[in-house]
C-alpha positions as CSV (number, residue, x, y, z in Angstrom):
1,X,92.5,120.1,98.6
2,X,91.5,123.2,96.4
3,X,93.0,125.8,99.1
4,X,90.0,128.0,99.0
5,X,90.2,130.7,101.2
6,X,93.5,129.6,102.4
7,X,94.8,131.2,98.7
8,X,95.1,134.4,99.8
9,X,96.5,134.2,103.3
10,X,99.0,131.2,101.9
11,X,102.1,133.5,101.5
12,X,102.2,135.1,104.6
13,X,102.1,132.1,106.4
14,X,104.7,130.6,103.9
15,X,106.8,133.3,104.2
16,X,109.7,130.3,106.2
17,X,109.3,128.4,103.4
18,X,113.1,127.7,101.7
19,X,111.7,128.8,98.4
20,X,115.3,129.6,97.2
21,X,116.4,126.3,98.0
22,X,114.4,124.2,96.3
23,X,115.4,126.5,93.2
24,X,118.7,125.9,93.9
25,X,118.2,122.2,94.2
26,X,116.8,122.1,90.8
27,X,119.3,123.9,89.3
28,X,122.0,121.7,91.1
29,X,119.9,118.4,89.7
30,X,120.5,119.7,86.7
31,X,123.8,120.2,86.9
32,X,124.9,117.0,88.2
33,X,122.4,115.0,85.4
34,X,124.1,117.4,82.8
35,X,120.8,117.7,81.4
36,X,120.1,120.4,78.3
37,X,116.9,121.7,80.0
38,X,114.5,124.6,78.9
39,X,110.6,123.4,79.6
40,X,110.0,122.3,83.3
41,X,106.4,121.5,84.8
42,X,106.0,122.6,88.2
43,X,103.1,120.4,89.8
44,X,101.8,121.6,92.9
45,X,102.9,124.9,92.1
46,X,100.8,127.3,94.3
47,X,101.0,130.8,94.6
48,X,103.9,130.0,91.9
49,X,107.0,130.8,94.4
50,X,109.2,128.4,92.7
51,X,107.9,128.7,89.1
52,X,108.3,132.5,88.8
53,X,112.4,132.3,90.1
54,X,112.7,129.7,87.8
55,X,111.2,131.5,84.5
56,X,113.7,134.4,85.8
57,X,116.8,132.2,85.2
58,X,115.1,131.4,81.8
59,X,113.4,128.3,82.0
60,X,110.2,127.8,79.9
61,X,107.8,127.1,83.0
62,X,104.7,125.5,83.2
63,X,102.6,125.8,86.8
64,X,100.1,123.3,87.2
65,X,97.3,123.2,90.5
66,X,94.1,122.1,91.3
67,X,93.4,125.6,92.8
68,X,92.3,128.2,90.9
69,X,92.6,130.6,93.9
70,X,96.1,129.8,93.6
71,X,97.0,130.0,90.2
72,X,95.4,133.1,90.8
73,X,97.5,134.7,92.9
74,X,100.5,132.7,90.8
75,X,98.9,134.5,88.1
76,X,99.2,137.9,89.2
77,X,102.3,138.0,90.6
78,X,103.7,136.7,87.4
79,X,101.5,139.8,85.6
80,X,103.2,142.2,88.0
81,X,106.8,141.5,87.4
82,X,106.3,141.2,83.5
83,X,107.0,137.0,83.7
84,X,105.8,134.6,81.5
85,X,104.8,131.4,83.4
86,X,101.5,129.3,81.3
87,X,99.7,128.0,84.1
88,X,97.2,125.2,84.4
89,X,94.5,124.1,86.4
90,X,94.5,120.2,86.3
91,X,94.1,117.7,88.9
92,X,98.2,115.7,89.3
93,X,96.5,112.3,88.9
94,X,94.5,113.3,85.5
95,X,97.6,115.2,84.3
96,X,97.4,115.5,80.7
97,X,98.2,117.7,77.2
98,X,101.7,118.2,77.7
99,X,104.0,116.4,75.6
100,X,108.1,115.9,75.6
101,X,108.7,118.4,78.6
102,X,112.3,117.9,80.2
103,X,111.6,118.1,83.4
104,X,108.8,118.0,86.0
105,X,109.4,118.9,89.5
106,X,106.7,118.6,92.7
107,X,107.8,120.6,95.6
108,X,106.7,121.4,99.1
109,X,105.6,118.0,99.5
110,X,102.9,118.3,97.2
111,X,103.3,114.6,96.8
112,X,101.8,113.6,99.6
113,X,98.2,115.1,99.0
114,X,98.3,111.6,96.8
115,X,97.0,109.4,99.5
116,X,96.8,106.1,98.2
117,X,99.5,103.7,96.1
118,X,96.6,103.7,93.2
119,X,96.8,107.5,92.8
120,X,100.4,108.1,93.2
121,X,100.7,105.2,90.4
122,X,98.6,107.3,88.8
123,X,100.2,110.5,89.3
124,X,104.0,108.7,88.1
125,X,102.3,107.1,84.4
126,X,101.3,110.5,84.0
127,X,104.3,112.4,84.7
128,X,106.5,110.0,82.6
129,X,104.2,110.2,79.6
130,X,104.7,113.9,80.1
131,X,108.2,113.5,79.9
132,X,110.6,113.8,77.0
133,X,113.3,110.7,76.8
134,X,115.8,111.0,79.5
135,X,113.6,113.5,81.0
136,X,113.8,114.4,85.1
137,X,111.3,114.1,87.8
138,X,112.1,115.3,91.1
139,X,109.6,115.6,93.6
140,X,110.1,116.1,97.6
141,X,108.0,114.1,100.5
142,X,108.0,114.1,104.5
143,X,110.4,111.4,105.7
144,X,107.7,109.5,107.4
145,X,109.9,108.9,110.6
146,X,109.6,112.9,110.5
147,X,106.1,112.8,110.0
148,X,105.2,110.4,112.8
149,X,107.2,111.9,115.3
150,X,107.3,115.8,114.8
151,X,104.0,116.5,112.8
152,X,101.0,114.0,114.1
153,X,99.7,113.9,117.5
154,X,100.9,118.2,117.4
155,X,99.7,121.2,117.3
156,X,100.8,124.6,116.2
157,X,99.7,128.2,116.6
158,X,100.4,131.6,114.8
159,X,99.6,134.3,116.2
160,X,100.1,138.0,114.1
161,X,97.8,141.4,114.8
162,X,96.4,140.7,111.3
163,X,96.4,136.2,111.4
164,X,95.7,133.9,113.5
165,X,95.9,130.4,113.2
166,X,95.3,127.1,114.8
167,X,97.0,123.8,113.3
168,X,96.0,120.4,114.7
169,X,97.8,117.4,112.6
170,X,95.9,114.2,113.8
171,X,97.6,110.8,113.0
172,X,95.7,108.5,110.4
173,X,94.6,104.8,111.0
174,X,96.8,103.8,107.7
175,X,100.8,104.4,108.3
176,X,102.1,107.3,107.6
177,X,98.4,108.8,106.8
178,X,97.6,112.1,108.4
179,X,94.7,115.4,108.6
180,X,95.5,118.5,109.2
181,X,93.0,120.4,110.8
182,X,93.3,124.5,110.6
183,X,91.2,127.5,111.6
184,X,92.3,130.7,111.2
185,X,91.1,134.1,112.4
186,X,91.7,137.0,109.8
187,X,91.1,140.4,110.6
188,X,88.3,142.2,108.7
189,X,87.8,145.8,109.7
190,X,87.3,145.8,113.7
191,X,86.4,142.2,113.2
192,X,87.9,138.8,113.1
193,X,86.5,136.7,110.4
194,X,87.2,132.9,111.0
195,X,87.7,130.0,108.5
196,X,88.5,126.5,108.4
197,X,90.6,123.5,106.6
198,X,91.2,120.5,106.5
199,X,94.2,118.7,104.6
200,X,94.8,114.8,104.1
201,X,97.9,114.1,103.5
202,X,100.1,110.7,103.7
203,X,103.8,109.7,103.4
204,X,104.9,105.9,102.4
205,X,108.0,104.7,102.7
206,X,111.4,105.0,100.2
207,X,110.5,101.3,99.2
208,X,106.9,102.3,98.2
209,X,108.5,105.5,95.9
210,X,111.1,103.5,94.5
211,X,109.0,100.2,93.4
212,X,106.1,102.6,92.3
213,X,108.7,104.6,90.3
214,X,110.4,101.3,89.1
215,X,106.8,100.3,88.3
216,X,106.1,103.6,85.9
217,X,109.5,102.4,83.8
218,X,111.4,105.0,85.7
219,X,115.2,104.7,85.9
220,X,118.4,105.8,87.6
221,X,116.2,107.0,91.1
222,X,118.4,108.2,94.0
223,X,117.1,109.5,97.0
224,X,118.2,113.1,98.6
225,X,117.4,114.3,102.1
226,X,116.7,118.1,103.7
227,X,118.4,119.9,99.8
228,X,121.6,118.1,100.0
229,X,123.2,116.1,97.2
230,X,124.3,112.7,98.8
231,X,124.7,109.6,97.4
232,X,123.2,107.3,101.1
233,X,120.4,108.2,103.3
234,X,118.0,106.3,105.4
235,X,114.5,107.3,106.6
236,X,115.6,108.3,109.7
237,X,117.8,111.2,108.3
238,X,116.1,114.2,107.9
239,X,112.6,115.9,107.7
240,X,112.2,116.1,103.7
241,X,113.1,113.1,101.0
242,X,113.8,114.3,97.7
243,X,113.5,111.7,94.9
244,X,115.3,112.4,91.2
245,X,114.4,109.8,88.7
246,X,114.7,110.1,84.8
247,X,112.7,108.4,81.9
């Protein structure tokens, strides 16, 4: 999904996010690995909410997306508070040119735009190559007990004087598959100008993760739920998995 249109409008519907706590969660990753870390890849980085905060707190960051509309608007927001973030417009699964980085993180379940075991294979070979020795990867993904029973089958509305929106999350034939299905009305003038979506997303289980991680050479992978460092969970607990593995 290049996020066409949907670039410009993206923060003010993201504006809930918990941008502040996935910056805090890599910082508290770091902490606990007692890593030495300066360059960190932020894949999936959109309109660069977590990439910017990070290059504040003076991390060398790289933002990579397959939307130039949002690197974009990464771009200029960077430009406007005089912060240096390199960004990149690559595809996750043909990730490539970056060499002995010391972390790579994937937020905002980014992840699960990678809808098949191939691709997400795919995605892992090349984040480890990216990787310096002993480097992280920490990436986020909806709990799929979540997903099936709070996201597909739904819908959900947003209504502003300025937005409107119209979110339909259909459930998939394939387990923890799912399309979203948007249309939003954006005011123009005395008009409303309407535009549509649509995102395919899926979730696989911790098992799939772990073995695909295990698979890519990956060691030492622990698995976090909803921002907080534990050393147990189950798929049952929570609404976001966070997985940490190192090289």
């Amino acid at each position: 999904m290049a996020y066409h249109e949907f670039a410009s409008i993206y923060d003010q519907l993201m504006d809930h996010a918990p941008y502040d706590d996935w910056v805090q969660f890599t910082k508290d990753i770091i902490a606990q690995k007692a890593k030495a870390v300066s360059t960190i890849v932020d894949l999936g980085c959109g309109t660069g909410e977590v990439a910017i905060p990070l290059a504040k707190q003076g991390y060398d960051m790289i933002g990579v997306d397959i939307s130039t509309h949002m690197l974009a608007c990464a771009s200029n927001k960077a430009l406007h508070e005089n912060i240096q973030v390199q960004w990149i417009e690559q595809d996750m699964r043909q990730l490539t040119g970056l060499q002995d980085v010391d972390m790579v993180i994937s937020y905002c379940d980014s992840i699960n735009y990678i809808t098949n075991e191939a691709d997400l294979a795919a995605v892992f070979a090349r984040v480890y190559d990216s990787l310096a020795d002993d480097g992280l990867f920490v990436f986020d993904f909806h709990a799929i007990t979540y997903a099936s029973t709070d996201l597909m089958d739904q819908t959900f509305t947003y209504v502003s004087d300025e937005l409107t929106y119209i979110w339909d999350c259909e459930r998939g034939a394939l387990p923890g598959e799912m399309t979203h299905y948007l249309t939003f009305f954006q005011q123009e003038g005395d008009m409303y100008r309407r535009f549509d979506e649509v995102h395919a997303q899926r979730t696989f289980s911790l098992d799939v993760y772990d073995t695909l991680l295990k698979n890519t050479q990956f060691s030492k992978i622990t698995f976090y739920a909803d921002f907080s460092i534990e050393n147990s969970i189950t798929e049952n607990k929570g609404e976001r998995i966070f997985a940490i593995a190192e090289k």
